[in-house]
N, C-alpha and C positions, 0 to 999 in steps of 0.2 A: 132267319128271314121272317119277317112278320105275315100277317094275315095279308092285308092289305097291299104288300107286294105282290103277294102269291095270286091274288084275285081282284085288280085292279078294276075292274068292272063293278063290282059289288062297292054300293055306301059304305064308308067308311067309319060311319055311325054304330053300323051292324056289328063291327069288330070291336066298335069300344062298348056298345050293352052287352054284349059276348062277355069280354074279359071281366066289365064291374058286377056283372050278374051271376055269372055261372063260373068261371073259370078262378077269380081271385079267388070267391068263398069258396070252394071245393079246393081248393090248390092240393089239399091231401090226397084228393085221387090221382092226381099228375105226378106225385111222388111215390105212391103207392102201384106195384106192377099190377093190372088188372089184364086179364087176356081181353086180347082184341074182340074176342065173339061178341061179348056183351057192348061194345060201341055199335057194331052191325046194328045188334037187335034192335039196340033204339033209335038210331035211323033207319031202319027199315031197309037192311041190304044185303041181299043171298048169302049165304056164306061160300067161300070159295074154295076153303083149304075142308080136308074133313074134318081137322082139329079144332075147328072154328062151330060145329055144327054141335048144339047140346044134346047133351041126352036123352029119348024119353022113355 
């Protein structure tokens, strides 16, 4: 399901400078397993699980 389905409220624009900007050119992180913590951190969103939570 696309973005755009999922969030029909939001411009449709926003989804396509999404994909041409950030999403095509990294495609290897989308292929690459990265744990979910590090998406939180850079949105900016509590962690919820503890396994989610880094080290310090």
């Amino acid at each position: 399901m696309k973005y755009e389905e999922w969030f029909p409220e939001i411009n449709s624009d926003v989804f396509k400078d999404l994909r041409e900007k950030i999403l095509i050119p990294n495609s290897n992180f989308v292929q690459d397993c990265h744990p979910i913590k590090y998406l939180l951190r850079e949105v900016g969103i509590e962690p919820f699980f503890f396994s989610d939570f880094f080290e310090e």
